[in-house]
N, C-alpha and C positions, 0 to 999 in steps of 0.2 A: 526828579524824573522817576518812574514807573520803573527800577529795575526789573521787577516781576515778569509786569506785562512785556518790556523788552524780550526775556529769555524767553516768555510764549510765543511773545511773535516772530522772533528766529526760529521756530520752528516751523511757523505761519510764512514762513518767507516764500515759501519754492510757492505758496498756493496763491492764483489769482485769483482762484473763483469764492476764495474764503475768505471773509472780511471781518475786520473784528469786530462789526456791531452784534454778531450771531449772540454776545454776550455781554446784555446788559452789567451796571456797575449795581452796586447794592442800593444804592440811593434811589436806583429807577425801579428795584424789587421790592419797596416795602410797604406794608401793610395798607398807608392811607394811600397809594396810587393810586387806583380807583375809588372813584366818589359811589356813593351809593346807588345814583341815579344815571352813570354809566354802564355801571356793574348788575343792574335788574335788564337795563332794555339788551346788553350784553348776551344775557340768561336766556331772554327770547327769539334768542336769535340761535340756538340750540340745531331746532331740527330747518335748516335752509333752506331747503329746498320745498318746505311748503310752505314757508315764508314767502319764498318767492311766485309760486303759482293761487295761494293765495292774493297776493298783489296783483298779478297780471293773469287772473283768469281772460281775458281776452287781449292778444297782441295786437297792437295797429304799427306803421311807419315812426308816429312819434315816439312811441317805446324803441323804437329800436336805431334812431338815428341821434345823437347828439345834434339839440339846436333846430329838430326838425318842426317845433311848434311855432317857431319865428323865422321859417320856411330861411333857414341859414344856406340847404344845398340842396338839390334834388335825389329822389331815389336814384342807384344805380339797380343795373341787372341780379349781383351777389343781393343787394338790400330786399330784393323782391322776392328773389331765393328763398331768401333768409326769411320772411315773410310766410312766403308757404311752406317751407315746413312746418315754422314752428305753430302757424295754423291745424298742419293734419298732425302734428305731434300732440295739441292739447286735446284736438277734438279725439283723437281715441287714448287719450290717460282718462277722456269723463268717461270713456267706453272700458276703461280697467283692459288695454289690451296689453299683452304681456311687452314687445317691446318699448312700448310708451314707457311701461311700468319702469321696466329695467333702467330707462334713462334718468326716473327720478332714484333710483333704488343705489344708481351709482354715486350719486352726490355726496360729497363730505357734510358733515354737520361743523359749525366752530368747536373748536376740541374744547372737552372738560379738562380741566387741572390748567386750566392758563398763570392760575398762580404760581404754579410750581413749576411754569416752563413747556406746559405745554402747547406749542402755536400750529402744532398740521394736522391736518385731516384730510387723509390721500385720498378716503374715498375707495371706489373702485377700479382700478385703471381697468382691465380686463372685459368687464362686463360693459364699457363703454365702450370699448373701442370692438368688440363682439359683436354690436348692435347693425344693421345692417333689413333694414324697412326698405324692399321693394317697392315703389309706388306704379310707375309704368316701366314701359320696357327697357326704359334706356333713363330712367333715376330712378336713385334710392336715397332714402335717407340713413345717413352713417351716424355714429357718432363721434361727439371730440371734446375730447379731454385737455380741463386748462385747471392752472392753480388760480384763485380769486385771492386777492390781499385784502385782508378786512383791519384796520385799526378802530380798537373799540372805541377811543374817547380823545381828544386831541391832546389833553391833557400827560398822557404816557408817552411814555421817550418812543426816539423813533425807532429803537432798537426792536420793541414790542410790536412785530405786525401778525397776526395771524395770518394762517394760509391753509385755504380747503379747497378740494376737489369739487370741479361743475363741471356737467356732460350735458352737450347740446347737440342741436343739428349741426355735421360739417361745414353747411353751406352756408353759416355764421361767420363772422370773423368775431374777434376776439374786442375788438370797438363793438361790436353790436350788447357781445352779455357786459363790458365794462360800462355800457351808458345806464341798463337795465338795471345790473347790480349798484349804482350809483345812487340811483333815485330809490333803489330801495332802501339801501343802506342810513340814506338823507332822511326816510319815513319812521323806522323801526329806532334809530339812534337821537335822531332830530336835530344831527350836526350836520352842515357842510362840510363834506371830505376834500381836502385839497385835490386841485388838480394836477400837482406834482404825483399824486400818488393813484401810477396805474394800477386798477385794479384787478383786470385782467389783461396780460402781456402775449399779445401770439407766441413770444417766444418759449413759453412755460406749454406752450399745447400739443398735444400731439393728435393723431388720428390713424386708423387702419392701413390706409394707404401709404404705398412705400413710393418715393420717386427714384424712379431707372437709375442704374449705377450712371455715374457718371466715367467722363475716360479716365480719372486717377484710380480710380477706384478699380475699374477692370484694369489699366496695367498692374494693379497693388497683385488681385486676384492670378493674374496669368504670371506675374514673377515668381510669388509663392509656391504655382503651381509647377514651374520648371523646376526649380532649386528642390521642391518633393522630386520630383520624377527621376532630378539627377542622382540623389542621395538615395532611393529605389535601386536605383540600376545600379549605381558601385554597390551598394549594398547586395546586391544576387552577384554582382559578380565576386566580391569577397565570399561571401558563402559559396558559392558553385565554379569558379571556377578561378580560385586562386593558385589554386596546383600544389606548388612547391611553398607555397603562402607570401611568396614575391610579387608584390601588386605595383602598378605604376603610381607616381606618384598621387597622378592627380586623379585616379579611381582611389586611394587611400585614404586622400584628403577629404573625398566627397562619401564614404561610406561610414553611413551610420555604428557598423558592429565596430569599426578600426575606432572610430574619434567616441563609440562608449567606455570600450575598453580604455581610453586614456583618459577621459574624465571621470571614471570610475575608480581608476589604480588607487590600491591603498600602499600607500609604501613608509616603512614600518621607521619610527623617528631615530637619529643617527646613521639611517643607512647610506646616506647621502652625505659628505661630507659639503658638498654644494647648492644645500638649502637651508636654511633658518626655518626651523621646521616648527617656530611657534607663531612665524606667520601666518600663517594658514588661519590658525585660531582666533588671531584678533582680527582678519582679515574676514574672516565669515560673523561672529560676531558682532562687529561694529555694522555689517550689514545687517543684521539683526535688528538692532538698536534701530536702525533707520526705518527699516517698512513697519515697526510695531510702534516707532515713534508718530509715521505716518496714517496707519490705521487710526490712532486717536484722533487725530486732527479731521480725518475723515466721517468716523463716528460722533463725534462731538457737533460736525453739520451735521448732521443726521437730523430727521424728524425723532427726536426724544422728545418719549412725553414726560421728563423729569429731566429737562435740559438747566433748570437753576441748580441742580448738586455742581455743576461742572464748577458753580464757583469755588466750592467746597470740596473739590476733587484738589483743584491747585492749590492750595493750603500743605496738602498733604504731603508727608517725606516722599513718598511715591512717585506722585508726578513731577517731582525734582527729578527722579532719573528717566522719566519720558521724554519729558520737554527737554533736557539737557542731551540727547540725541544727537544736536547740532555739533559736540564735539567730535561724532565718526567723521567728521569732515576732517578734522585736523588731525587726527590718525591719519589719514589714507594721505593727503597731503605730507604728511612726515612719511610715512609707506614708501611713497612715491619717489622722495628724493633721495631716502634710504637706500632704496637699491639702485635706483641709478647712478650713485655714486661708485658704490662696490663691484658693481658688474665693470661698469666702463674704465674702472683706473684699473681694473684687474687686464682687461684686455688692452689698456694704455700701456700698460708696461711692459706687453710682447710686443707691442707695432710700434714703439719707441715712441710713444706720447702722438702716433697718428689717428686721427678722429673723423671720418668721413662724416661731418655733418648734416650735406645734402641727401643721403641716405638714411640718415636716425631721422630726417625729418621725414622721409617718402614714407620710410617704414611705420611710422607712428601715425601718419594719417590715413595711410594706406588700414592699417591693421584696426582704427579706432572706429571707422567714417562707416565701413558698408555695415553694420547691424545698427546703427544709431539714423540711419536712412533709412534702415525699414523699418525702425522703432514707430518716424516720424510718418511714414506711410501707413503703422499699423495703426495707429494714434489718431491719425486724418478719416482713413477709409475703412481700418474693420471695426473698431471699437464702436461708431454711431449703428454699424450692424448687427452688434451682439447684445448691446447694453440698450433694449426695448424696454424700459420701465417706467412710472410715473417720474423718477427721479433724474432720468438722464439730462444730462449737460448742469442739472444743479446741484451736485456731487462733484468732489473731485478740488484736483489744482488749478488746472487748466480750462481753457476754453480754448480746446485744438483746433476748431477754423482757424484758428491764427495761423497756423502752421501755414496755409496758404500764400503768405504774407511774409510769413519771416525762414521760412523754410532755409533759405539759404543763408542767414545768417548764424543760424546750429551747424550747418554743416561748414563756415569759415570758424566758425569759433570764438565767435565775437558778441555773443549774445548778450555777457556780461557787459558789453558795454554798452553796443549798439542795439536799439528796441528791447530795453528791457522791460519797458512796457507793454509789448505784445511777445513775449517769449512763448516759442512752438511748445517746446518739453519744458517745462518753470525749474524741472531740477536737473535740464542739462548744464546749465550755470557750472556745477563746478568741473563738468568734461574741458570747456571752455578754460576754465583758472587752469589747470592741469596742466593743458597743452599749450598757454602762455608761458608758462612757467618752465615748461620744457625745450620752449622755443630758448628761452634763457638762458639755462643750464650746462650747454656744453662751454659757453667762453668760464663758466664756471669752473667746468671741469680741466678745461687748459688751463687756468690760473691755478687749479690745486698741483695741477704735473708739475708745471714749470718751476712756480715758484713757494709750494709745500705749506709748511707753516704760517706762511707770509698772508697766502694765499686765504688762508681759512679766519685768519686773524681778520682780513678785507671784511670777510662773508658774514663776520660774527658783529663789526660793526655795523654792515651794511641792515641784518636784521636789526640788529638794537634802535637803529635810525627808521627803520618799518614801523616800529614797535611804536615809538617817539611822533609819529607821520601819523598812525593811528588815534592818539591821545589828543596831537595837539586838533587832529578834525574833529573829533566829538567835540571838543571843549569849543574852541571858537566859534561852530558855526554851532551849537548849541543840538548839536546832532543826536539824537537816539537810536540806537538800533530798532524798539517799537513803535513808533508811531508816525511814523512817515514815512513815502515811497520813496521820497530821496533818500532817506536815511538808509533802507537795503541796500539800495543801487552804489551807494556812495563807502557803507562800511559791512555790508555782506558780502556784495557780488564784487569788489573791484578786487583785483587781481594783488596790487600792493597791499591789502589789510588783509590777506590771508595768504600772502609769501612765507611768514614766521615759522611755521609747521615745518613747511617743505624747504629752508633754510637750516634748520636744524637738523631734520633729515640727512642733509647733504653732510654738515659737520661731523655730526655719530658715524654716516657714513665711511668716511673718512679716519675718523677713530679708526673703526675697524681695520680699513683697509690698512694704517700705518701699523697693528697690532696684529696680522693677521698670523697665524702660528702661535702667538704668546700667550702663553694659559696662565690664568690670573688666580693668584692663591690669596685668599682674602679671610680675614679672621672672621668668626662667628658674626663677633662685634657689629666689625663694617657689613657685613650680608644684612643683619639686622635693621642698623641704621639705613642700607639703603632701604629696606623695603619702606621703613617707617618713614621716611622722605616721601618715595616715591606715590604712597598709600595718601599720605597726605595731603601730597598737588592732588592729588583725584581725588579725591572726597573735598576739597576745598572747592575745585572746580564747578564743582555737581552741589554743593550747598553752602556756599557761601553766604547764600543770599536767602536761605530756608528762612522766615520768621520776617523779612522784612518787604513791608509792603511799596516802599520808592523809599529811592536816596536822588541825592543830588548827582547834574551831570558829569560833574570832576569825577565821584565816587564810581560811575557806572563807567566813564571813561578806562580809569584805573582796571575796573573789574575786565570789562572786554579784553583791552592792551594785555595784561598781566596772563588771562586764563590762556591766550593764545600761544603762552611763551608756554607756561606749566605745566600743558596736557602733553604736549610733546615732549617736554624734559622727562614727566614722571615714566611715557612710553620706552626713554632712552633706558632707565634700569632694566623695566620688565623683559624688555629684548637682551642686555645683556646678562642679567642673570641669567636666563634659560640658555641662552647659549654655553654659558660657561657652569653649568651645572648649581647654581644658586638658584633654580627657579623654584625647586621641589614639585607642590602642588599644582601650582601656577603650570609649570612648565610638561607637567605630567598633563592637567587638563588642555590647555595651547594646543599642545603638539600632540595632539590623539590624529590620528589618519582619518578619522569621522568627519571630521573638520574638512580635508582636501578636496571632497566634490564639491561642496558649497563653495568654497575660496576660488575653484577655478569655473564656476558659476558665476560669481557674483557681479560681473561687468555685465553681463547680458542678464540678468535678475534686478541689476539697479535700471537701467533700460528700462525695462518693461512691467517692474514688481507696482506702477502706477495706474499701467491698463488693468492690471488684477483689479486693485484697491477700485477703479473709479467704474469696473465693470460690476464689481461683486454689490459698490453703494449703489448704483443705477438700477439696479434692477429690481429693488426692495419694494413689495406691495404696502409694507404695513407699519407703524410707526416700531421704534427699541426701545430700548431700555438702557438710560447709560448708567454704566459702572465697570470697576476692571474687569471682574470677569466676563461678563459680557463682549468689552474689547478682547481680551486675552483668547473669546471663542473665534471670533472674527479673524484676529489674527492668523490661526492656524491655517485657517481654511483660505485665506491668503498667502500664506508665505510658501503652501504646499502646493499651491495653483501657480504663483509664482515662479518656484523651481520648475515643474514642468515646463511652464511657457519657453523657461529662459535655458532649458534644456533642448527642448526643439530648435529655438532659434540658433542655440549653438552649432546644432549639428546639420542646421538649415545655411545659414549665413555664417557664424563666426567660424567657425574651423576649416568650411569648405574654402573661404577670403584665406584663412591663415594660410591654406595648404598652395591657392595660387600667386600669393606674393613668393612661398620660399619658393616657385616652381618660376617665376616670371622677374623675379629682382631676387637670387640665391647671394646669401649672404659667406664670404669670404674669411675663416676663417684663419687667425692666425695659429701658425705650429706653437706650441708650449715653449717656450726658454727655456736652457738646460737648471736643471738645478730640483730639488725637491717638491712637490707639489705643493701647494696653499692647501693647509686645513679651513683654511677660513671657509664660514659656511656662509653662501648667500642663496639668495633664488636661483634657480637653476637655471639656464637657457633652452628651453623647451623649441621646438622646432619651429616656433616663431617669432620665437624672440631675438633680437638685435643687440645692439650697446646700445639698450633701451630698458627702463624700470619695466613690467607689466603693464599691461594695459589698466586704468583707471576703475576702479569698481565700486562707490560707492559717494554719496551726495557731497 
């Protein structure tokens, strides 16, 4: 098996809309692929569009109907349309009039460098869709923009299809220029093109005309625009008339200056004795790792006119830590169980091991659900608003009409299991694991009360048997994590093959909590050796597989099962060094305060940091350039688009949700037990948090 391709395509996992034939093998790249006499009539096909009006200086019926020369259907009204314009369109291109012109001026030519990857030619989106010919009072002719699929030779894999920009009359359909384009392509090449292969797809088309909001769409519009108005208004009332600076809850909750000021605070590391204050660090971090692991994946569909390097990119030490991305998942997973351990036996042991668990469920759904509802709203109705480009809907993870459809099973949390062939958000996936996992949790955490050691002993078998459950599925059903959709659904997205993290989690958790006060004096020696362990799971994790192109499925089994256990383990030093003062570097960079606005960003940044990425690719007129740097520019100008977005939404949705659940379900604290305080440092209980981890931030 393909370990390679596997850790690519777990990266490729959240994206539906990205498939992996975008990248031929070597076999289909080399030299004698093209025959000579593919590759000339190929050459003439250069500038298209006068290929084409050469061919058809005059349009009749039969040019424009499939099968119409053996009278197969009759014209309809659109075919007659479609007729006269492209009639007064040629008669004044012989006339040189400038919009005729414009419409051949927009055409794509078949792009140069197809050897090296390059297959698009956008064309002009703009000047086509600008065009706009009055003929009488009540038509015009517009125009409309479609991708055409040309495959040069039948001979090339099917990975190799070229695709250029063609601008017509609107009152074409995309069957009219696919029969046109057919027959010429059949002339110039002298091959029958299959008819599996459309060559032009309405769906690739676009045109000037917008169709009227629909009613999701204006609700989408008028919610947005209350939750503005509200956050207006507490906000003049905190500025003008706080008085004494005593505000009511719920103008606090809703006022922009109150909820900047708290995700702005920088508070300075150790001042808290009740934070792990190098979370923060790995916690914005690892979200890092994911939008710039996502940016590639993004730019690599891109029209590159040097898309054959990418094979030559994965070779590279480099894209060993892109691709390998996929472990922030098993961080935040360990994250997650992390502190819900610590937090909840801390507060178990003032309420005498009591756990209202129909409340950590209210609160957890209550506090997750409404920014991840108008994620799926903004995703549905504003993004096909904003992202006007030749590229839109062929960018990206998703194909959000789904959302239509599965809507509600992102909002039960079942995505991973159920439809996970039409997933609304593709990388809501792990909100869903998350909150499985959490539905779990607490009989967890009664068994660590009750019965302690015993307890954790269960927990440590129960992952090793995960672990075990893992292995034995790839090996028997001969399963890959790359190359099958079962193989996702079945070892990405299920809930039991990535419990091990957040299992672990709970254990270290737990450590802590049984050590919490005891300061750990540790020779040079052991500091060392841990780091040198810990350094080690992580750079094994992340290159283990540098140099080799497939192993067998036992070997790839091994590697998955094993990495799942390790990146968490190596996690478990780096946290506890920095707490107990072995972090040095580590824990000096971790724990900088810089860090704190992105960490309590980053649930509403992984949210939405998708609309960026598939807004910023949609909109692109012109082909790239792949390479890192090029990604690395990209990057910024998303991740900094990003933070706003998910800045807004916070102070839109998430804080104003946080401020009415503690206002409408107020959480019951227990008084302290007499006795000394817990130095133990954990996350803090911020004014909406529960006996509950943080809310979930990242893939």
């Amino acid at each position: 098996m393909a370990l390679r391709l596997a850790v690519v395509m777990c990266v490729l996992a959240m994206a539906s809309a990205v498939h992996p034939q975008w990248l031929p093998n070597h076999k289909e790249l080399s030299s004698d692929v093209l025959g000579s006499e593919q590759f000339a009539a190929m050459s003439q096909m250069r500038r298209l569009a006068v290929e084409f009006f050469d061919f058809y200086p005059n349009v009749t019926l039969k040019d424009l109907l499939p099968g119409a020369e053996h009278g197969q259907r009759l014209p309809t009204a659109q075919d007659l349309e479609c007729l006269a314009d492209f009639t007064l369109w040629l008669n004044d291109l012989s006339s040189f009039k400038t919009w005729a012109l414009k419409m051949i001026d927009a055409w794509g030519s078949l792009p140069s460098g197809t050897l090296v990857g390059n297959m698009w030619d956008l064309g002009h989106f703009d000047e086509c869709l600008n065009i706009d010919k009055a003929i009488t009072g009540g038509h015009s002719i517009k125009g409309k923009y479609c991708f055409a699929k040309v495959k040069p030779a039948p001979t090339i894999a099917k990975a190799i299809i070229l695709k250029t920009a063609v601008c017509f009359p609107a009152s074409c359909s995309a069957a009219h220029m696919d029969t046109m384009l057919r027959r010429l392509f059949k002339q110039l090449l002298n091959v029958e093109l299959s008819s599996e292969l459309q060559i032009v797809d309405e769906a690739t088309c676009q045109t000037a005309e917008q169709e009227p909001y629909d009613g999701l769409t204006i609700f989408t519009i008028v919610v947005l625009s209350i939750l503005a108005a509200l956050v207006a208004l507490a906000t003049l009332w905190d500025y003008f008339l706080s008085g004494n600076g005593r505000l009511p809850p719920l103008v606090k909750g809703f006022s922009a200056r109150s909820n900047s000021r708290t995700l702005f605070k920088l508070v300075e590391p150790k001042s808290n004795p009740n934070v792990i204050d190098c979370l923060h660090g790995i916690r914005a971090l690892s979200f890092i790792w994911v939008v710039f692991g996502h940016d590639y994946i993004v730019y690599a569909s891109s029209p590159n006119i040097n898309l054959y390097d990418v094979l030559t990119w994965t070779k590279s030490v480099f894209s060993f830590l892109v691709t390998h991305g996929i472990y922030a998942v098993d961080t935040f997973f360990f994250l997650s169980g992390l502190l819900l351990v610590v937090i909840s036996l801390r507060s178990m042991d003032r309420t005498k091991g009591k756990l209202n668990i129909p409340m950590m469920y209210l609160h957890r759904y209550i506090r997750l659900t409404p920014i991840l509802a108008m994620g799926i709203l903004m995703y549905l109705c504003i993004l096909p608003l904003l992202a006007q480009g030749p590229l839109h809907g062929v960018l990206g993870f998703d194909d959000y009409g789904k959302c239509k459809e599965s809507w509600y099973l992102t909002l039960l949390y079942v995505q991973n299991y159920i439809g996970v062939d039409r997933l609304c958000i593709s990388h809501s996936w792990y909100l869903a694991v998350d909150m499985q996992l959490y539905i779990f949790a607490p009989f967890l955490l009664i068994a660590l009360y009750k019965w302690g050691k015993k307890a954790a002993a269960g927990i440590f078998i129960l992952m090793m048997l995960l672990v075990c459950c893992l292995f034995s599925i790839m090996v028997i059903n001969d399963l890959s994590l790359g190359n099958t959709a079962d193989g996702m659904r079945r070892l990405y997205y299920a809930t039991n093959t990535r419990a091990s993290p957040y299992l672990i989690g709970i254990l270290f958790g737990y450590f802590l909590h049984l050590n919490r006060g005891r300061q750990f004096k540790l020779t040079w020696i052991w500091v060392l050796l841990g780091w040198l362990v810990s350094l080690a799971l992580l750079f094994t994790c992340v290159f283990a597989t540098y140099g080799r192109d497939s192993v067998t499925i036992v070997e790839e089994a091994f590697f998955v099962s094993l990495a799942r256990v390790a990146w968490p383990l190596a996690l478990c030093w780096v946290v506890f060094a920095c707490m107990h003062g072995y972090g040095y570097v580590a824990d000096s960079f971790l724990s900088s305060p810089l860090w704190q606005p992105i960490s309590r960003l980053s649930y509403a940044a992984y949210i939405f940091h998708m609309f960026i990425e598939s807004l910023n690719g949609g909109v692109g007129r012109t082909s790239t350039y792949f390479s890192d740097y090029q990604v690395m520019m990209r990057f910024w100008a998303d991740f900094g688009f990003t933070l706003f977005l998910a800045y807004l939404m916070n102070i839109l949705v998430e804080a104003p949700f946080a401020s009415l659940v503690n206002v409408l379900l107020p959480t019951k604290r227990p008084s302290p037990s007499p006795g000394p305080k817990s130095p133990i440092p954990v996350e803090p209980q911020t004014k909406e948090a529960t006996i509950e981890a943080p809310a979930p931030t990242i893939d």
